[in-house]
C-alpha positions in Angstrom: 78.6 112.2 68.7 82.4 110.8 69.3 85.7 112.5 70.5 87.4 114.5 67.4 91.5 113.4 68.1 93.5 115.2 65.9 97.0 113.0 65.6 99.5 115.3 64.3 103.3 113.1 63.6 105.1 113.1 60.4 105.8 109.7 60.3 102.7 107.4 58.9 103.5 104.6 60.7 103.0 106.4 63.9 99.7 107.9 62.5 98.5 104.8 61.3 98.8 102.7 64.3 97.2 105.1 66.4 94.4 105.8 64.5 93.6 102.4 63.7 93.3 102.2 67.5 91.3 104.6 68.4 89.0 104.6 65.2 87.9 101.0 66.4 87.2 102.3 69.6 84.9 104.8 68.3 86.8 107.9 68.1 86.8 110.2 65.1 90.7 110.7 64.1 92.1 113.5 62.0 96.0 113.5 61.1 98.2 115.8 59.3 102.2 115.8 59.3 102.9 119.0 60.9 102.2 121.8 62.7 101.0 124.3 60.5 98.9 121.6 58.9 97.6 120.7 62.5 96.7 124.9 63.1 94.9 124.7 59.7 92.5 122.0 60.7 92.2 122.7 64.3 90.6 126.5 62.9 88.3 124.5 60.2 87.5 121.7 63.3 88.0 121.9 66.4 89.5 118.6 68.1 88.8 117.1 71.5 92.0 116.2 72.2 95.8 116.6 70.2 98.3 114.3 70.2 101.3 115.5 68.7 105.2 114.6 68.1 107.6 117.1 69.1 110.0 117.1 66.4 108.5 117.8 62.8 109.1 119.8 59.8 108.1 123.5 59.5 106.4 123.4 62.8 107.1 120.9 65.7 104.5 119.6 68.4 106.3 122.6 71.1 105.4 125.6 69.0 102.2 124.1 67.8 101.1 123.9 72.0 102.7 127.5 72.7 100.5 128.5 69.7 97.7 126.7 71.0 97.9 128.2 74.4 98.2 131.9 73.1 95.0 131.7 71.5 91.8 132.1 73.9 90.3 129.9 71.3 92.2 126.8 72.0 93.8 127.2 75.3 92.2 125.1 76.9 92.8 122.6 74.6 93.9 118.4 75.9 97.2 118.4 74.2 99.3 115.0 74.5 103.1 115.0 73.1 105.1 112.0 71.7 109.0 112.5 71.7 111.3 110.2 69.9 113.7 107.9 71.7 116.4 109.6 73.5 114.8 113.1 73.2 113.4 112.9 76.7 110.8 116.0 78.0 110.4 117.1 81.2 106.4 116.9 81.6 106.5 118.8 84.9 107.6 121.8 83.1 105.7 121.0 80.0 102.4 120.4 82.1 103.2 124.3 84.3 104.2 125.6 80.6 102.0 124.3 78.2 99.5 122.3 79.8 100.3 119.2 78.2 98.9 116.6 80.0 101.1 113.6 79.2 104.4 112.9 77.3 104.6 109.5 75.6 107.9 108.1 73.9 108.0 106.8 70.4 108.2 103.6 70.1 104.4 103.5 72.0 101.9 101.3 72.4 98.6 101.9 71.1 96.9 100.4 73.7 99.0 103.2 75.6 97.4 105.6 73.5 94.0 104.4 73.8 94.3 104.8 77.3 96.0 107.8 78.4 93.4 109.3 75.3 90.6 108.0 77.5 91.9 109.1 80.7 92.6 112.2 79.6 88.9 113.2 78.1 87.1 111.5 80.9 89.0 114.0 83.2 88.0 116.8 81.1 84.8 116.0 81.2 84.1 115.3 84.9 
């Protein structure tokens, strides 16, 4: 069965290149365009992995990881953030905070994605 990546941006264009990407490499890709919307599916099915923007309406991609983390549920979660230009995070303190395991700035590759998305699950399932 493949890796569920729930892609959680609210900009399409971002969505779309990313899951075009990892969709031909055999990934199942879910998307929604916040972070209540990403809460919602993640209690209806449960994703391998998140990849989520920081900045979004009603809930961005730092609440919707403290939320994550605070529930036994999902805190164990792979959680990957994408920040805009210019709005740089520190991942050391987002990886001791949140767990987040890599930050990635928008405008990204999605060969990027496809890897660091790899990377990321083979660790987690060594």
């Amino acid at each position: 069965m493949s890796k569920h990546i729930l892609l959680c941006d609210d900009e399409v264009t971002i969505i779309r290149a990313a899951e075009i990407k990892l969709t031909r490499a055999g990934y199942r890709v879910s998307h929604c365009s916040d972070g209540v919307a990403a809460l919602e599916l993640i209690a209806s099915d449960m994703p391998d992995l998140v990849i989520s923007d920081c900045q979004m309406p009603r809930m961005g991609g730092l609440e919707l990881v403290r939320r994550l983390r605070e529930n036994p549920a999902t805190r164990e979660l792979p959680f990957l953030m994408l920040t805009g230009k210019g709005f740089e995070l520190p991942l050391d303190e987002l990886k001791q905070k949140y767990g987040v395991l890599a930050v990635m700035a928008k405008p990204f590759s999605p060969r990027e994605v496809l890897q660091t998305v790899d990377n990321v699950l083979a660790a987690s399932h060594a």
